[in-house]
DODO-384675 format. One record per residue (C-alpha): x, y, z. Coordinates in steps of 0.5 Angstrom, whole numbers, plus 500, padded with zeros to 3 digits. Layout:
// DODO-384675
XYZ ...
This chain:
// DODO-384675
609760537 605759530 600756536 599762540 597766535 592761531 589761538 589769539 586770533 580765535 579769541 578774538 573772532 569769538 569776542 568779535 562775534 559775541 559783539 556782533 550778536 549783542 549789538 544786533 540784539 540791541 538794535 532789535 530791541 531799540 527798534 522793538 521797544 517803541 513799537 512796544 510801549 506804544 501799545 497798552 501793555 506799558 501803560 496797562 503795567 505803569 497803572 497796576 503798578 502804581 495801583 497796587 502802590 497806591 490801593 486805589 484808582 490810578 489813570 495816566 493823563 498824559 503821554 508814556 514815552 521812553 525816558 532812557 535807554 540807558 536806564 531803560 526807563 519810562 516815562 508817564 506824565 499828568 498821573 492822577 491817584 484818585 484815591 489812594 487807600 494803601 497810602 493812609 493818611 494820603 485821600 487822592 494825589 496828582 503828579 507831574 510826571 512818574 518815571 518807572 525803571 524797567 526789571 530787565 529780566 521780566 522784559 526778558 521773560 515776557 513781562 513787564 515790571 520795574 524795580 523803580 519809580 521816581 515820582 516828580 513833583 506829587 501833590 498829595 492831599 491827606 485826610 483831615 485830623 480831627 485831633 492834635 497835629 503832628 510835625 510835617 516831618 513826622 507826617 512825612 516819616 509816618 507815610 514812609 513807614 506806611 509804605 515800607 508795611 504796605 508798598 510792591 514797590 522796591 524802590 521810589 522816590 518822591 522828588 519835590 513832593 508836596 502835601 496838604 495837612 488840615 489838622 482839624 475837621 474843619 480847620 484850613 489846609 496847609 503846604 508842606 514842601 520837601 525837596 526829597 523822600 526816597 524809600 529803598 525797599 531790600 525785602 519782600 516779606 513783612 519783616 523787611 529791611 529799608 532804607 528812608 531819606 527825608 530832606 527839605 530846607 534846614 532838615 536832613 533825616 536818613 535812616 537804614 534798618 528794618 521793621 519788625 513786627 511793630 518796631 523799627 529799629 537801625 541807624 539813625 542820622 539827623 540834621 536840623 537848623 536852629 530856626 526849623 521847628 522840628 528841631 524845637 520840638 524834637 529837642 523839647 523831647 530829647 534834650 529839653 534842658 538844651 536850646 533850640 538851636 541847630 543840632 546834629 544827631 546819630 545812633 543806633 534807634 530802635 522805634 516802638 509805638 510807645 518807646 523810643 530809644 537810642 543807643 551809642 547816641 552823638 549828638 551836636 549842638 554847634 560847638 559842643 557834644 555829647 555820647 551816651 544812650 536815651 530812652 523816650 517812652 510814652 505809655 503813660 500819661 506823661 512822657 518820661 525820658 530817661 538815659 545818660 550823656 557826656 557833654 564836652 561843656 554843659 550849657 545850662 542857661 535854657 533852663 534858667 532862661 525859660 524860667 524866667 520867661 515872663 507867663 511860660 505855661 506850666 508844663 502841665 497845661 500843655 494839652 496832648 496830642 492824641 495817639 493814633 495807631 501808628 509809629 508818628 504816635 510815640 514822636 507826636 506823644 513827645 510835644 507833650 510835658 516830659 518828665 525826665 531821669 537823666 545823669 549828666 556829666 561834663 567836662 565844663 558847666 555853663 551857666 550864663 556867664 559863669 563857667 566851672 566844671 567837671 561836673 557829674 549832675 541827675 536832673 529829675 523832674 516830676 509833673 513841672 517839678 524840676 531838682 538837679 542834684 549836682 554830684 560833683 564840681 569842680 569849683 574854684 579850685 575845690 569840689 562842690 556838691 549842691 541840688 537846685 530845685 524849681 518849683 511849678 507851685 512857685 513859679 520863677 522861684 529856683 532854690 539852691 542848697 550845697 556845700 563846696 570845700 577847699 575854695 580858692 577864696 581869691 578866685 571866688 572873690 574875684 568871680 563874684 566881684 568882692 570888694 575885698 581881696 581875700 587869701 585862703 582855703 575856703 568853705 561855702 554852704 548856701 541855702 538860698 532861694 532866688 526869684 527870677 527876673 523877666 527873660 534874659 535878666 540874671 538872677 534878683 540878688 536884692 529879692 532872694 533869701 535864706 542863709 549861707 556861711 563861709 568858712 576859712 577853717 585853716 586861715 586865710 589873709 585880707 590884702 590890699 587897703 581893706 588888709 592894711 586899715 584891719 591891720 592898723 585898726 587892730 594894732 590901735 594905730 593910724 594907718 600907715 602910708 607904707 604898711 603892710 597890706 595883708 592882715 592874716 587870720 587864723 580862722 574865720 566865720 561868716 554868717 549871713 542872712 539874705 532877705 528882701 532889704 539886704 545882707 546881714 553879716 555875722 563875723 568871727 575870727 582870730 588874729 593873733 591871739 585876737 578875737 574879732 567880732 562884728 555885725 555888718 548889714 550891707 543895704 539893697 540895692 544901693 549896697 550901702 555898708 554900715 556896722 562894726 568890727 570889734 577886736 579884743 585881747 584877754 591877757 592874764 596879768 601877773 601881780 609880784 606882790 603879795 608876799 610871794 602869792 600871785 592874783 592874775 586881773 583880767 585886762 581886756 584891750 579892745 578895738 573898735 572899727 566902724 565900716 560906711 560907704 558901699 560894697 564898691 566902695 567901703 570905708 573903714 575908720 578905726 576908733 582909739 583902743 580902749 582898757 577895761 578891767 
């Protein structure tokens, strides 16, 4: 026992010492360091530091003082860079204030160096484009990755920064303001790992991998508000057929001068998202996209509203951006028209009002020649396959060619707000060609044209007032009060022909042993009905006289229903049946 605690108390004699000396050490270079950096060997290293940074001349205004003991940090003020030749495209800058954080082992060595800067409030001015512009954050991560290929400095961060773009040779400048660039440097040779962060109101970027060469590649994290432009132009590139709204995206990005790609790519568009892989590449005259994504639900309607956009350019009248030799080239290169080649499939398809789904879609487009061929759709109950096609030789016009089978024919009804109530498994097959309206009005029924049939291949039923009148109309009856509504056929065919003037109907059935024939034209825009449904009977009718030898006559009963008011509203009447041999 009396040997434990003889060696507890020498334990604790050595700790107490050690503390001493530390403390002594401290209270020397406390007292040392000020003496220090007031001499020019601080200020001297400060400059080269930001020198080397820079490429160009750097003098510090103001005052160099300490700016934390804890950090072990310095502050220089009123820091002038009177050019800056290794931060291309920055011409010359001004900063607040540059707090540099000291390398403890080069103090203790008998150097001076810092692993940090934290730059206050810069004001850079960049060098005028003579060509197209760039987005203000793609100029921001063009100057970035200027730093990663060219910057001594391990880490800095850019607090408040500020810079002015002209875009022209001529043309005025312009303030662009971010609350925060940062650059985190983990390597020293050229093939160096980084870590990048841009923020400024309604946008948030950060990244974290390495450059390789003329790649970069790593993961990738973006954040962007509905009204920030660089979400309107990142999404025409990325995702044109989405609207520009806020969005959030992640992956693993691999950046070229000519391609970009993303791989295990999430994105979000508020409510809805999507996975898969994207590829953007531009070295070609055009920028072409290609990749797949699964969406929870596949909004749909930007596609249709910006064709209907009253004077929307055609895509090729965009002008493209020149390509300077830098990584912003590939981003900048996207503001122009892209062609696309992209598999789409989700859970749900919207369409302005109209929602169904799954659905498994290839949008194509081709120099503003845009064809999404629909692979699959759940529809009503039954499958559908389709392509819809937008012409830029005809603009406003979207053409719609398909077939959907085993259609719940009430729903469909239903959904596109028939006059009648109608029962069974139901085939549709369309070919139409629909002009667009102005922005935001729906689709110009009463202007579209082309053809469509619809088929009830295994029966089917009219309900309701329309299903009793058929009834009572075919039996050559009045109408009964208390009748049955529902009139069974067992097949049924429906051709139309859709013009400017209205839809003209072609009718055939069979109910009973009836046939049903009519022609109906239903006006528009009025929707005014007007035409005939026929039925008739053939019956072989056998003669007992004769001596024993029989001659059948041909007794034909015949029904004529005559239908007027509107599709709203249509009004049957039957006529008196009628004998003919």
């Amino acid at each position: 026992m009396y040997q434990i605690t003889q060696k507890v108390r020498y334990v604790l004699k050595m700790l107490a010492a050690a503390a001493l000396c530390a403390g002594l050490v401290l209270i020397l270079f406390a007292a040392a360091l000020p003496r220090f950096l007031d001499g020019d060997v601080a200020r001297k290293s400060v400059v080269k530091a930001l020198s080397a940074w820079s490429g160009g001349k750097v003098t510090l205004e103001g005052q160099l003082r300490i700016a934390s003991f804890a950090t072990l940090s310095v502050e220089a003020s009123d820091v002038r860079f009177h050019d800056a030749p290794g931060l291309d495209p920055v011409q010359r800058g001004h900063a607040e204030a540059v707090t540099a954080v000291v390398n403890l082992p080069s103090l203790l060595l008998g150097n001076l160096e810092y692993r940090k800067f934290v730059v206050s409030s810069p004001r850079f001015v960049l060098r005028r484009d003579e060509g197209g512009r760039a987005t203000d954050e793609l100029a921001a991560a063009r100057l970035a990755l200027t730093l990663v290929e060219r910057s001594t400095l391990p880490d800095i961060e850019l607090r408040d920064p500020v810079f002015y773009i002209a875009d022209r040779a001529l043309g005025p400048y312009r303030r662009v303001a971010f609350e925060r660039i940062g650059l985190k440097r983990r390597g020293r040779s050229g093939d160096a790992d980084f870590a990048l962060g841009i923020r400024k109101p309604g946008f948030d970027l950060a990244f974290r991998g390495e450059r390789n060469g003329q790649s970069v590649s790593g993961q990738f994290r973006l954040a962007a508000t509905g009204d920030h432009p660089f979400a309107t132009h990142l999404l025409s590139a990325l995702t044109p057929w989405e609207a520009a709204g806020g969005f959030a995206l992640k992956g693993d990005l691999t950046w070229s001068r000519e391609r970009v790609s993303l791989d295990n790519a999430s994105f979000s568009f508020g409510a809805r998202t999507a996975t898969g892989v994207l590829a953007l590449d531009v070295s070609g005259d055009r920028a072409r996209l290609e990749g797949t994504l699964a969406y929870d639900t596949l909004d749909v309607t930007p596609i249709l509203t910006a064709a209907r956009e009253p004077g929307a350019a055609s895509p090729d009248a965009v002008e493209p951006d020149r390509s300077p030799d830098d990584f912003s080239s590939t981003a900048a290169n996207a503001a122009r028209a892209v062609d696309l080649d992209i598999r789409l499939s989700a859970d749900r398809l919207r369409a302005g009002e109209f929602e169904a789904g799954p659905v498994a879609l290839a949008v194509t487009a081709r120099r503003g020649h845009l064809s999404v061929d629909v692979a699959e759709l759940a529809l009503f109950g039954g499958n559908a396959v389709a392509r819809v096609e937008i012409d830029p030789t005809r603009p406003g016009a979207m053409f719609l060619t398909g077939t959907a089978k085993r259609l719940d024919a009430g729903a469909l009804a239903t959904a596109l707000q028939l006059p009648l109530s109608v029962r069974g498994p139901a085939t549709v097959r369309l070919g139409l060609n629909f002009p667009l309206g102005g922005q935001g009005a729906p689709l110009e029924t009463g202007a579209a044209s082309g053809s469509f049939a619809l088929l009830f291949p295994l029966g089917g039923s009219v309900d309701g007032v329309a299903g009793r009148t058929l009834g009572a109309a075919v039996a050559g009856s009045d109408v009964p009060a208390g009748g049955s509504e529902r009139f069974p056929f067992a097949a049924a065919r429906i051709d139309g022909k859709l013009s400017g003037g209205g839809v003209d109907l072609d009718v055939q059935g069979r109910h009973k042993g009836q046939s049903i024939e009519g022609k109906l034209r239903i006006a528009l825009p009025d929707a005014a009905v007007s035409g005939t449904l026929a039925t008739r009977r053939d019956e072989q009718a056998a003669s007992a006289s004769g001596g024993g030898s029989k001659s059948g006559v041909a007794a034909s009963f015949s029904t004529k229903l005559v239908l007027s008011g509107t599709a709203e509203a249509p009004v049957l009447s039957p006529n008196e049946p009628s004998l003919s041999n």
